[in-house]
N, C-alpha and C positions, 0 to 999 in steps of 0.2 A: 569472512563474509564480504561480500562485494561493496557493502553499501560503506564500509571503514573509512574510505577513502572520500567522502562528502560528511563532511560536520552535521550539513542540517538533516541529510537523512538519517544520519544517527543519531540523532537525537529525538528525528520524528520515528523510529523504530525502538529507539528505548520509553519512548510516553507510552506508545502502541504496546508494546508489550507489558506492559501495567497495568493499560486498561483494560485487556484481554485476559492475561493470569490465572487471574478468579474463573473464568469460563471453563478456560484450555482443563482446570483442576478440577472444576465441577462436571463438564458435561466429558460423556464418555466419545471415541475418536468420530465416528460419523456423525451425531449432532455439532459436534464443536465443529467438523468439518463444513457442515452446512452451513452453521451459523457463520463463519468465519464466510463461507463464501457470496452469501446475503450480506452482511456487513464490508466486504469488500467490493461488491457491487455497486452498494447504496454509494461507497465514497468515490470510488471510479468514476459513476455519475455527477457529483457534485463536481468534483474536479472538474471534469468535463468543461460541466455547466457552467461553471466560476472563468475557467481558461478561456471560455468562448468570449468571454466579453473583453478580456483583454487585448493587448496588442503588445508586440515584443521586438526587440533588435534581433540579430541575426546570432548574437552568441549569448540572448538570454533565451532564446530558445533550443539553443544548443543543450543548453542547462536545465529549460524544465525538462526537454527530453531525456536527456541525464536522470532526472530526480525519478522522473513516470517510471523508465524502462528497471532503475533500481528500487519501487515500489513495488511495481509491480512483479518481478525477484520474490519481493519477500512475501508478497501476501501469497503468492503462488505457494509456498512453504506451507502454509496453513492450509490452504485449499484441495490439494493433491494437485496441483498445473492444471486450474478447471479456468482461470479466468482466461478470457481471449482477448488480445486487444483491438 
């Protein structure tokens, strides 16, 4: 998995996949799809929203691009490749 290689997305993809679980087992492939892709949405947004206020050096930006582009990997996973960025 691509994200091995960054401690904190693995770590934000082992919570993620906890708190998801329960769903992925409950709901059957096209609801969980959906829901996963509404739920991926909503946090693409906030990230967004949260990033826009900040301001960054030239290689911490390197890095959240880094974090985005291996998020966004993975929620792709869940979604069928539905998210755009």
């Amino acid at each position: 998995m691509r994200e091995a290689d960054d401690p904190y997305v693995q770590h934000l993809v082992s919570v993620f996949n906890e708190v998801v679980e329960p769903f992925r087992i409950t709901f059957s492939k096209v609801p969980f799809q959906s829901f996963m892709l509404k739920l991926s949405s909503f946090i693409m947004q906030r990230m967004e929203s949260e990033i826009s206020k900040k301001s960054f050096t030239a290689l911490g930006a390197l890095q959240l691009d880094k974090v985005n582009s291996l998020l966004l990997f993975y929620l792709n996973k869940f979604t069928g490749d539905k998210i755009l960025i």
